[in-house]
N, C-alpha and C positions, 0 to 999 in steps of 0.2 A: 463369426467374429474371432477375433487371434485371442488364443487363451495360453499361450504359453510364453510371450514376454514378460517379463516380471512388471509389476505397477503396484503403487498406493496411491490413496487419495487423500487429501488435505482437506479435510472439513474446519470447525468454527462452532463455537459454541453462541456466537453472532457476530455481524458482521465489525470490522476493524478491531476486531484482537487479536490483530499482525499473522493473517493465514498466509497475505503475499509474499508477507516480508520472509514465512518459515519457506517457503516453495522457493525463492529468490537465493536463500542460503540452502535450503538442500539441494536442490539443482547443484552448485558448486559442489558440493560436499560430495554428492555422488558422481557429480562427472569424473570426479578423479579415480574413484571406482568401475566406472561404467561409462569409459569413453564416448558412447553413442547415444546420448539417452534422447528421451522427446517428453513433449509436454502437451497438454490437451485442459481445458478451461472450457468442460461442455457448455455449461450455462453460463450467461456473462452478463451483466447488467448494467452496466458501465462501457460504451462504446467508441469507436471513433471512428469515422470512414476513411477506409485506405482503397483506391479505386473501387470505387463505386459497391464495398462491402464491408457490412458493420463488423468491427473485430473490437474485442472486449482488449482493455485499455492494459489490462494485467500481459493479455499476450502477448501485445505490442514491445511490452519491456521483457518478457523472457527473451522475446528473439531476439532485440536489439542488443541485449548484452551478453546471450551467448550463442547468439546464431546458429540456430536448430534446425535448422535445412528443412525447412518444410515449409507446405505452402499455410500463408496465415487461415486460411477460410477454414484447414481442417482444423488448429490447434483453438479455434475460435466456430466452432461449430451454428452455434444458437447465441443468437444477443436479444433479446428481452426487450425490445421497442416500446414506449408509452400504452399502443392500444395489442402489444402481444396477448393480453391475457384474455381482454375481450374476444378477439377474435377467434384465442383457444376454444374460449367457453360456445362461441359460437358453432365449432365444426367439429372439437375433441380429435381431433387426429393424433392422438397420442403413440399409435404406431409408425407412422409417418417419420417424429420426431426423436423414436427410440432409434430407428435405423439410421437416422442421419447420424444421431451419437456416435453408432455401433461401425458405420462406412468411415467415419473419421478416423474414430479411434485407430481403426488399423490404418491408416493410411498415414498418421505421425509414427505409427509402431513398426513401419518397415522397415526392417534393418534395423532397429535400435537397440541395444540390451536392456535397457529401465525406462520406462515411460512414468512420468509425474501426472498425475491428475489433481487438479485445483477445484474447489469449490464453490459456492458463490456465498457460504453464509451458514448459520446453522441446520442441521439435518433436514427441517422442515421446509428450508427458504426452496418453492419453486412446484409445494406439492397442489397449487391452484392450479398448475396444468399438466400435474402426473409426472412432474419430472424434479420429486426433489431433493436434496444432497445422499439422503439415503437410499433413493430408489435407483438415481446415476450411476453410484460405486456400486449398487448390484447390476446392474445394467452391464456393467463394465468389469465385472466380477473381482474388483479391488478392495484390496485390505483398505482398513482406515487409521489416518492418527487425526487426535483432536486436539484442537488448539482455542486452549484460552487465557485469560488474562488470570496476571498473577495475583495469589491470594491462598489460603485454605477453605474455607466453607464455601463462601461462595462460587469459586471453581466448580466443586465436586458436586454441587446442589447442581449447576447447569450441565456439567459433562452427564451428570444422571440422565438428567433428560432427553439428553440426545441419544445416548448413549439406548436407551426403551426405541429410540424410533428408526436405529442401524439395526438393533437385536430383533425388532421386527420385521423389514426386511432381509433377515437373515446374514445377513454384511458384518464382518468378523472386525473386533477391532484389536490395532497393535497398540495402542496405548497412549498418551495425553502428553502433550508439552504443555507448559506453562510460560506465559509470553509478559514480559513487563515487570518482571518484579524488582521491587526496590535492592538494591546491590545489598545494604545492610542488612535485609530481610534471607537473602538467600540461602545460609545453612538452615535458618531455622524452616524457610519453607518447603525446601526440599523433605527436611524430614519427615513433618507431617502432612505434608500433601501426598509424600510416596505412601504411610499409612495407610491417610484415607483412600487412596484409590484402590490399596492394593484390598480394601475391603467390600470393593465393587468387583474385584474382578479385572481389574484393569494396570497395566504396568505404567508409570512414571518414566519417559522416554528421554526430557531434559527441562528443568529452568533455566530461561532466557532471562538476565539479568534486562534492567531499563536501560536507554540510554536515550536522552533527550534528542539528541541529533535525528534521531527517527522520527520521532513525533512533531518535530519543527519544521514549518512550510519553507521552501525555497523561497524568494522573491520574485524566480519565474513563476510557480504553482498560485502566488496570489495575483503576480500577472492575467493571468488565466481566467480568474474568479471575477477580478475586477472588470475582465475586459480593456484593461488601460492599457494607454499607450507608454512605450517606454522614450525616452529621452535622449539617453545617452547609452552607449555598449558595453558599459562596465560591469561584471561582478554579477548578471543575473540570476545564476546557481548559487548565490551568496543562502546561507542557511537562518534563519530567523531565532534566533533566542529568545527576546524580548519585542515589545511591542510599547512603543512612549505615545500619546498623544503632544502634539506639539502646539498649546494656547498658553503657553506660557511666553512671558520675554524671555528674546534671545539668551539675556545673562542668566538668567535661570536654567534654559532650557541646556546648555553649554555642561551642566553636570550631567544630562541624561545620554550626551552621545557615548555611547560607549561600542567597545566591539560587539558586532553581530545584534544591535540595535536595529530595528525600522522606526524610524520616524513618521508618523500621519500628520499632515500640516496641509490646513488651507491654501491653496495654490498662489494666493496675494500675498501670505505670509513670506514674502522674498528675505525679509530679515534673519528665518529660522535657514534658510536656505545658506546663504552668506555664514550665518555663524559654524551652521556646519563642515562649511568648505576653509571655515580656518582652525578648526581641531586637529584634524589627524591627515595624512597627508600618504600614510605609506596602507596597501588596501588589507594586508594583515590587523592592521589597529581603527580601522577606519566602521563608520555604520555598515548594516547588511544593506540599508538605502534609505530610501526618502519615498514618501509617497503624497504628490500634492494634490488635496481633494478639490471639489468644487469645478471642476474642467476652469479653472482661471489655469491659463496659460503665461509663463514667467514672462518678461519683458527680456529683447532682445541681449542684453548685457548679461541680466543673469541666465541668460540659455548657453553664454560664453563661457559662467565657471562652468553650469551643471556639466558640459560637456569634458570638463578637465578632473573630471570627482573622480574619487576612487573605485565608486559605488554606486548601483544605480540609483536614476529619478525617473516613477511612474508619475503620469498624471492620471488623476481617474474622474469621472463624471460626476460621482456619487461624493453627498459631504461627509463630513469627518467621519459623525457617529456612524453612518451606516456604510462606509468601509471599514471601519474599528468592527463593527458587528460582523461583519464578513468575514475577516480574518481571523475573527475569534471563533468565529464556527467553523473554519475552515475544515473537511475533509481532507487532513494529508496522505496524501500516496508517493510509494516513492516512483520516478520518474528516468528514466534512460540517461538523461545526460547527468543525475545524480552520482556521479562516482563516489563523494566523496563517505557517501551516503550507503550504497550497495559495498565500499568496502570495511564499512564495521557491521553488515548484515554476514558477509560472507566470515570473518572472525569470528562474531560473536556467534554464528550456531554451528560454525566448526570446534568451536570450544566447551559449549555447552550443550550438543545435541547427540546423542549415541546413536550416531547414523551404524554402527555395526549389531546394533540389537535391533534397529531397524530391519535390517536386510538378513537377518537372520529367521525374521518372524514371518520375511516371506517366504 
Protein backbone atom coordinates (compact mmCIF):
# COMPACT_ATOMS: atom_id res chain seq x y z
CA UNK A 1 0.00 0.00 0.00
CA UNK A 2 1.48 3.83 -0.80
CA UNK A 3 3.08 4.95 2.42
CA UNK A 4 4.50 8.03 1.46
CA UNK A 5 1.52 10.47 0.34
CA UNK A 6 0.97 12.37 3.27
CA UNK A 7 -2.95 11.65 4.98
CA UNK A 8 -4.95 12.34 8.25
CA UNK A 9 -7.94 10.93 9.23
CA UNK A 10 -10.97 12.71 10.68
CA UNK A 11 -12.54 10.79 13.41
CA UNK A 12 -15.54 11.82 16.01
CA UNK A 13 -15.96 11.41 19.28
CA UNK A 14 -19.79 10.40 17.88
CA UNK A 15 -21.53 10.69 15.24
CA UNK A 16 -22.99 14.37 13.97
CA UNK A 17 -20.50 16.49 15.96
CA UNK A 18 -19.79 18.06 12.40
CA UNK A 19 -16.60 15.48 11.22
CA UNK A 20 -18.24 16.20 7.60
CA UNK A 21 -18.60 19.47 8.08
CA UNK A 22 -14.47 19.71 9.41
CA UNK A 23 -13.40 17.45 6.19
CA UNK A 24 -15.67 19.72 3.82
CA UNK A 25 -13.60 23.01 5.27
CA UNK A 26 -10.39 21.22 5.43
CA UNK A 27 -10.37 19.93 2.06
CA UNK A 28 -10.67 23.69 1.04
CA UNK A 29 -8.16 24.82 3.43
CA UNK A 30 -5.69 22.35 2.17
CA UNK A 31 -6.24 22.37 -1.36
CA UNK A 32 -4.77 25.74 -1.53
CA UNK A 33 -1.74 24.13 -0.03
CA UNK A 34 -1.77 21.02 -1.76
CA UNK A 35 -3.33 21.36 -5.14
CA UNK A 36 -3.98 17.66 -5.87
CA UNK A 37 -5.36 16.27 -2.92
CA UNK A 38 -7.93 13.05 -2.68
CA UNK A 39 -10.41 11.81 -0.31
CA UNK A 40 -11.40 8.40 0.83
CA UNK A 41 -14.49 7.67 3.42
CA UNK A 42 -13.61 3.78 3.97
CA UNK A 43 -16.55 2.90 5.84
CA UNK A 44 -19.88 4.73 4.94
CA UNK A 45 -23.05 4.08 6.32
CA UNK A 46 -25.11 6.38 4.74
CA UNK A 47 -25.57 5.58 0.95
CA UNK A 48 -27.00 6.24 -2.19
CA UNK A 49 -26.78 4.44 -5.50
CA UNK A 50 -25.06 5.94 -8.39
CA UNK A 51 -25.09 3.29 -11.36
CA UNK A 52 -25.79 0.42 -9.75
CA UNK A 53 -22.98 1.10 -6.61
CA UNK A 54 -23.56 1.99 -3.07
CA UNK A 55 -21.38 5.38 -2.40
CA UNK A 56 -21.58 6.90 1.03
CA UNK A 57 -23.59 10.12 0.78
CA UNK A 58 -20.60 12.35 2.43
CA UNK A 59 -18.48 11.30 -0.80
CA UNK A 60 -20.96 12.21 -3.16
CA UNK A 61 -20.69 15.95 -1.77
CA UNK A 62 -16.70 16.00 -1.65
CA UNK A 63 -16.82 15.25 -5.29
CA UNK A 64 -19.45 17.37 -6.29
CA UNK A 65 -18.10 20.32 -4.84
CA UNK A 66 -14.65 19.90 -5.49
CA UNK A 67 -14.19 17.34 -8.18
CA UNK A 68 -11.50 15.04 -7.08
CA UNK A 69 -10.98 13.14 -10.23
CA UNK A 70 -11.41 9.76 -9.14
CA UNK A 71 -13.66 7.28 -9.58
CA UNK A 72 -16.47 7.28 -6.75
CA UNK A 73 -16.26 3.29 -5.92
CA UNK A 74 -12.59 4.00 -4.61
CA UNK A 75 -13.38 7.13 -2.40
CA UNK A 76 -16.37 5.10 -1.29
CA UNK A 77 -14.94 1.82 -0.79
CA UNK A 78 -17.37 -0.17 1.90
CA UNK A 79 -21.05 1.01 2.51
CA UNK A 80 -22.56 -0.78 5.56
CA UNK A 81 -26.08 -2.27 4.03
CA UNK A 82 -28.87 -3.26 6.75
CA UNK A 83 -27.92 -7.08 6.69
CA UNK A 84 -23.77 -6.08 6.17
CA UNK A 85 -22.91 -7.05 9.71
CA UNK A 86 -24.79 -10.38 9.63
CA UNK A 87 -23.40 -11.53 6.83
CA UNK A 88 -19.71 -10.32 8.26
CA UNK A 89 -20.58 -12.27 11.28
CA UNK A 90 -21.42 -15.04 9.09
CA UNK A 91 -17.96 -15.57 6.87
CA UNK A 92 -15.49 -12.91 8.95
CA UNK A 93 -13.55 -12.10 5.92
CA UNK A 94 -11.96 -9.37 7.46
CA UNK A 95 -8.84 -9.68 5.14
CA UNK A 96 -10.94 -9.63 2.18
CA UNK A 97 -12.22 -6.08 3.43
CA UNK A 98 -8.83 -4.73 4.74
CA UNK A 99 -7.45 -5.08 1.18
CA UNK A 100 -10.20 -3.52 -0.54
CA UNK A 101 -9.51 -0.54 1.93
CA UNK A 102 -5.83 -0.71 1.30
CA UNK A 103 -6.38 -1.17 -3.20
CA UNK A 104 -8.60 1.91 -2.84
CA UNK A 105 -6.73 3.92 -0.85
CA UNK A 106 -3.97 4.06 -3.37
CA UNK A 107 -5.95 4.33 -6.24
CA UNK A 108 -7.63 8.01 -4.75
CA UNK A 109 -3.62 8.58 -3.68
CA UNK A 110 -2.24 8.57 -7.27
CA UNK A 111 -0.88 11.39 -8.09
CA UNK A 112 -2.13 13.27 -5.26
CA UNK A 113 -0.07 15.40 -2.60
CA UNK A 114 -2.71 14.96 0.60
CA UNK A 115 -5.16 12.46 0.80
CA UNK A 116 -8.12 13.17 3.56
CA UNK A 117 -9.57 10.21 5.27
CA UNK A 118 -13.05 10.48 6.89
CA UNK A 119 -14.63 8.54 9.32
CA UNK A 120 -17.87 7.20 10.11
CA UNK A 121 -18.25 7.88 13.82
CA UNK A 122 -16.32 7.43 17.09
CA UNK A 123 -13.20 5.24 17.30
CA UNK A 124 -15.20 2.26 18.06
CA UNK A 125 -18.15 2.71 15.37
CA UNK A 126 -17.44 -0.47 12.99
CA UNK A 127 -15.29 -2.77 15.35
CA UNK A 128 -18.47 -5.55 14.99
CA UNK A 129 -16.77 -6.43 11.87
CA UNK A 130 -12.99 -5.55 12.56
CA UNK A 131 -12.93 -2.54 10.89
CA UNK A 132 -13.33 0.27 13.26
CA UNK A 133 -12.33 4.10 13.15
CA UNK A 134 -9.23 3.16 14.89
CA UNK A 135 -8.25 -0.02 13.26
CA UNK A 136 -8.95 1.91 9.46
CA UNK A 137 -6.33 4.80 10.29
CA UNK A 138 -3.95 2.05 11.21
CA UNK A 139 -4.88 0.17 8.48
CA UNK A 140 -4.13 3.12 6.43
CA UNK A 141 -1.23 4.21 8.56
CA UNK A 142 -2.84 7.77 9.25
CA UNK A 143 -2.32 10.31 11.79
CA UNK A 144 -5.73 11.38 13.66
CA UNK A 145 -7.50 14.64 14.63
CA UNK A 146 -10.68 14.35 16.77
CA UNK A 147 -13.58 16.12 16.56
CA UNK A 148 -16.04 17.03 19.06
CA UNK A 149 -18.68 19.23 20.20
CA UNK A 150 -18.04 22.18 22.12
CA UNK A 151 -17.90 22.31 25.80
CA UNK A 152 -14.91 21.70 28.57
CA UNK A 153 -15.54 18.47 30.51
CA UNK A 154 -17.47 16.77 28.66
CA UNK A 155 -15.34 17.01 25.44
CA UNK A 156 -12.21 15.80 27.13
CA UNK A 157 -14.19 12.97 29.22
CA UNK A 158 -15.22 11.65 25.53
CA UNK A 159 -11.89 12.49 23.43
CA UNK A 160 -10.39 10.28 26.52
CA UNK A 161 -12.02 7.54 25.52
CA UNK A 162 -11.48 7.35 22.21
CA UNK A 163 -8.54 8.63 22.50
CA UNK A 164 -7.41 4.67 24.87
CA UNK A 165 -8.83 2.95 21.77
CA UNK A 166 -6.48 4.95 18.73
CA UNK A 167 -3.50 4.41 21.61
CA UNK A 168 -4.31 0.89 21.42
CA UNK A 169 -4.07 0.42 17.96
CA UNK A 170 -1.05 2.23 17.97
CA UNK A 171 -2.56 5.29 15.76
CA UNK A 172 -0.86 8.65 16.79
CA UNK A 173 -3.05 11.37 17.41
CA UNK A 174 -2.38 15.28 16.17
CA UNK A 175 -4.80 16.64 18.30
CA UNK A 176 -8.78 17.82 18.92
CA UNK A 177 -10.92 20.53 17.40
CA UNK A 178 -13.83 21.57 19.11
CA UNK A 179 -17.00 21.81 16.87
CA UNK A 180 -20.24 24.25 17.99
CA UNK A 181 -19.28 26.33 20.46
CA UNK A 182 -21.44 29.05 21.51
CA UNK A 183 -19.55 32.43 19.96
CA UNK A 184 -19.84 34.13 23.54
CA UNK A 185 -18.29 31.09 24.98
CA UNK A 186 -15.27 31.00 22.86
CA UNK A 187 -12.20 32.70 24.59
CA UNK A 188 -13.21 31.24 27.59
CA UNK A 189 -13.36 27.83 26.03
CA UNK A 190 -10.46 27.80 24.24
CA UNK A 191 -8.51 28.37 27.37
CA UNK A 192 -9.50 25.76 29.32
CA UNK A 193 -10.10 23.22 27.01
CA UNK A 194 -6.38 23.77 25.57
CA UNK A 195 -5.54 22.99 29.52
CA UNK A 196 -7.37 20.24 29.80
CA UNK A 197 -6.28 18.48 26.85
CA UNK A 198 -2.96 19.45 26.98
CA UNK A 199 -2.99 17.37 30.33
CA UNK A 200 -3.91 14.18 28.30
CA UNK A 201 -1.25 14.61 25.98
CA UNK A 202 -3.06 16.05 23.28
CA UNK A 203 -2.86 19.56 21.33
CA UNK A 204 -5.98 21.81 20.84
CA UNK A 205 -5.96 22.28 16.90
CA UNK A 206 -9.04 24.87 16.63
CA UNK A 207 -12.60 25.98 18.26
CA UNK A 208 -15.23 26.18 15.66
CA UNK A 209 -17.58 28.87 16.66
CA UNK A 210 -21.82 27.73 16.12
CA UNK A 211 -23.59 29.06 13.57
CA UNK A 212 -27.14 28.13 13.16
CA UNK A 213 -27.24 28.03 9.45
CA UNK A 214 -25.37 24.53 9.78
CA UNK A 215 -27.64 23.04 11.86
CA UNK A 216 -30.94 24.10 10.01
CA UNK A 217 -32.41 21.72 7.39
CA UNK A 218 -32.85 23.02 3.70
CA UNK A 219 -36.64 22.66 2.60
CA UNK A 220 -35.21 20.28 -0.01
CA UNK A 221 -33.43 17.89 2.89
CA UNK A 222 -37.06 17.90 4.58
CA UNK A 223 -38.35 17.33 0.98
CA UNK A 224 -36.51 14.22 1.26
CA UNK A 225 -37.59 12.99 4.72
CA UNK A 226 -41.13 13.71 3.90
CA UNK A 227 -41.17 12.17 0.66
CA UNK A 228 -43.50 14.98 -0.52
CA UNK A 229 -44.18 16.36 -3.51
CA UNK A 230 -43.17 19.73 -4.24
CA UNK A 231 -45.60 22.24 -5.97
CA UNK A 232 -44.10 24.96 -7.20
CA UNK A 233 -40.11 25.63 -8.20
CA UNK A 234 -39.31 28.25 -6.01
CA UNK A 235 -36.64 28.69 -3.30
CA UNK A 236 -36.14 24.80 -2.44
CA UNK A 237 -32.48 25.37 -0.93
CA UNK A 238 -34.37 28.04 1.12
CA UNK A 239 -32.56 27.23 4.74
CA UNK A 240 -35.13 26.71 7.73
CA UNK A 241 -34.78 28.87 10.95
CA UNK A 242 -37.91 28.23 12.50
CA UNK A 243 -40.67 25.84 12.29
CA UNK A 244 -44.62 27.51 13.11
CA UNK A 245 -47.28 24.99 13.21
CA UNK A 246 -50.19 26.60 11.41
CA UNK A 247 -53.95 25.77 13.53
CA UNK A 248 -54.26 28.90 14.11
CA UNK A 249 -56.60 31.69 12.19
CA UNK A 250 -55.26 33.33 9.41
CA UNK A 251 -55.19 36.76 11.42
CA UNK A 252 -53.33 35.26 14.01
CA UNK A 253 -51.18 33.14 12.05
CA UNK A 254 -50.09 36.43 9.82
CA UNK A 255 -47.70 37.40 13.00
CA UNK A 256 -45.73 34.14 12.51
CA UNK A 257 -44.65 34.51 8.82
CA UNK A 258 -41.52 35.72 9.17
CA UNK A 259 -38.25 35.30 7.17
CA UNK A 260 -36.89 31.78 6.80
CA UNK A 261 -40.06 30.43 8.56
CA UNK A 262 -41.70 27.00 7.46
CA UNK A 263 -45.12 26.81 7.97
CA UNK A 264 -46.83 23.08 8.60
CA UNK A 265 -50.55 23.49 7.64
CA UNK A 266 -53.35 21.01 6.90
CA UNK A 267 -53.46 20.91 3.15
CA UNK A 268 -57.54 22.14 3.39
CA UNK A 269 -56.31 25.03 5.48
CA UNK A 270 -56.37 27.10 2.04
CA UNK A 271 -56.90 30.12 4.15
CA UNK A 272 -53.35 29.88 5.94
CA UNK A 273 -52.26 29.45 2.39
CA UNK A 274 -53.84 32.95 0.94
CA UNK A 275 -52.73 34.81 4.00
CA UNK A 276 -49.40 33.88 3.29
CA UNK A 277 -49.34 34.87 -0.30
CA UNK A 278 -50.33 38.27 0.87
CA UNK A 279 -47.40 39.18 3.32
CA UNK A 280 -44.37 39.30 1.67
CA UNK A 281 -43.90 39.44 -1.78
CA UNK A 282 -40.02 39.89 -2.54
CA UNK A 283 -38.18 36.05 -1.73
CA UNK A 284 -35.42 37.86 0.58
CA UNK A 285 -38.42 38.69 3.18
CA UNK A 286 -40.70 36.02 2.32
CA UNK A 287 -41.17 32.10 4.43
CA UNK A 288 -38.50 29.34 3.78
CA UNK A 289 -42.20 27.71 2.59
CA UNK A 290 -45.12 25.95 3.36
CA UNK A 291 -45.69 22.45 3.94
CA UNK A 292 -49.42 21.21 3.47
CA UNK A 293 -50.08 18.04 5.46
CA UNK A 294 -52.69 15.46 5.10
CA UNK A 295 -52.10 14.71 1.21
CA UNK A 296 -55.36 17.18 0.76
CA UNK A 297 -54.48 18.68 -2.46
CA UNK A 298 -55.28 22.70 -2.87
CA UNK A 299 -58.20 23.48 -5.13
CA UNK A 300 -57.33 24.46 -8.57
CA UNK A 301 -57.38 28.42 -7.80
CA UNK A 302 -55.10 28.26 -5.01
CA UNK A 303 -52.66 25.89 -7.13
CA UNK A 304 -52.63 29.40 -9.27
CA UNK A 305 -51.07 31.62 -6.25
CA UNK A 306 -48.96 28.70 -4.83
CA UNK A 307 -47.41 28.68 -8.12
CA UNK A 308 -46.64 32.50 -8.15
CA UNK A 309 -45.06 32.38 -4.14
CA UNK A 310 -41.79 33.34 -3.48
CA UNK A 311 -41.25 30.13 -1.69
CA UNK A 312 -41.88 26.82 -1.87
CA UNK A 313 -45.21 24.47 -1.15
CA UNK A 314 -44.71 20.77 -0.32
CA UNK A 315 -47.46 18.52 0.10
CA UNK A 316 -46.91 15.70 2.27
CA UNK A 317 -49.07 12.47 3.00
CA UNK A 318 -48.29 12.43 6.66
CA UNK A 319 -50.62 14.83 9.21
CA UNK A 320 -49.30 17.69 10.92
CA UNK A 321 -47.92 16.28 14.15
CA UNK A 322 -46.15 13.59 12.62
CA UNK A 323 -44.29 15.81 9.96
CA UNK A 324 -43.63 18.39 12.86
CA UNK A 325 -42.04 15.29 14.45
CA UNK A 326 -40.02 14.53 11.54
CA UNK A 327 -38.54 17.68 11.08
CA UNK A 328 -37.79 18.09 14.46
CA UNK A 329 -35.68 14.95 14.35
CA UNK A 330 -34.44 15.66 11.46
CA UNK A 331 -30.71 14.46 10.71
CA UNK A 332 -29.10 17.58 8.99
CA UNK A 333 -26.45 17.02 6.52
CA UNK A 334 -25.07 19.40 4.41
CA UNK A 335 -25.92 18.65 0.87
CA UNK A 336 -24.08 19.74 -2.75
CA UNK A 337 -26.42 22.11 -4.02
CA UNK A 338 -26.02 23.90 -0.37
CA UNK A 339 -23.68 26.78 -1.36
CA UNK A 340 -24.99 28.88 0.76
CA UNK A 341 -24.26 26.61 3.48
CA UNK A 342 -20.50 24.99 2.35
CA UNK A 343 -19.51 28.75 2.19
CA UNK A 344 -19.55 29.74 5.92
CA UNK A 345 -18.04 25.89 6.40
CA UNK A 346 -15.23 26.92 4.06
CA UNK A 347 -14.76 30.52 6.29
CA UNK A 348 -15.36 29.40 9.37
CA UNK A 349 -12.55 26.72 9.67
CA UNK A 350 -10.31 28.68 7.50
CA UNK A 351 -10.43 31.01 10.28
CA UNK A 352 -10.65 29.03 13.16
CA UNK A 353 -8.68 25.75 12.27
CA UNK A 354 -4.57 25.79 12.40
CA UNK A 355 -4.40 23.77 9.28
CA UNK A 356 -0.43 24.82 9.45
CA UNK A 357 0.17 22.89 12.87
CA UNK A 358 -1.85 20.35 11.14
CA UNK A 359 0.54 19.62 8.34
CA UNK A 360 3.45 20.21 10.36
CA UNK A 361 2.54 17.16 12.77
CA UNK A 362 2.55 15.15 9.74
Amino acid sequence: MNTTTPRVFIAATRQNDGKTTMSLGLLSALQKIHPRIGYIKPVGQRFVEIEEQKIDEDTVLMDRVYRLNCPLVDMSPIAVEPDFTRKYLQSSASDVLAKKIQKAFDRVAWEKDFVLCEGSGHAGVGSVFDLSNAQVAKLLGAKVIIVSQGGIGKPIDEVSLNQALFEKEGVPIIGVILNKVLPEKMEFVTEFARRGFKRKGLELLGVVPHRSILSNPTVDLIRDELKAEILNGTGIHNVVNHVVIGAMSPQNAVSYFKPRVLVITPGDREDIVMAAACTKTKAEDSLAGIVLTGGFRPSDSVMKVIDKLPFPVLLAVENSYEVAFKVHNLIVKTRPADTEKIAVIRDIIAAHVDVNRILSAL
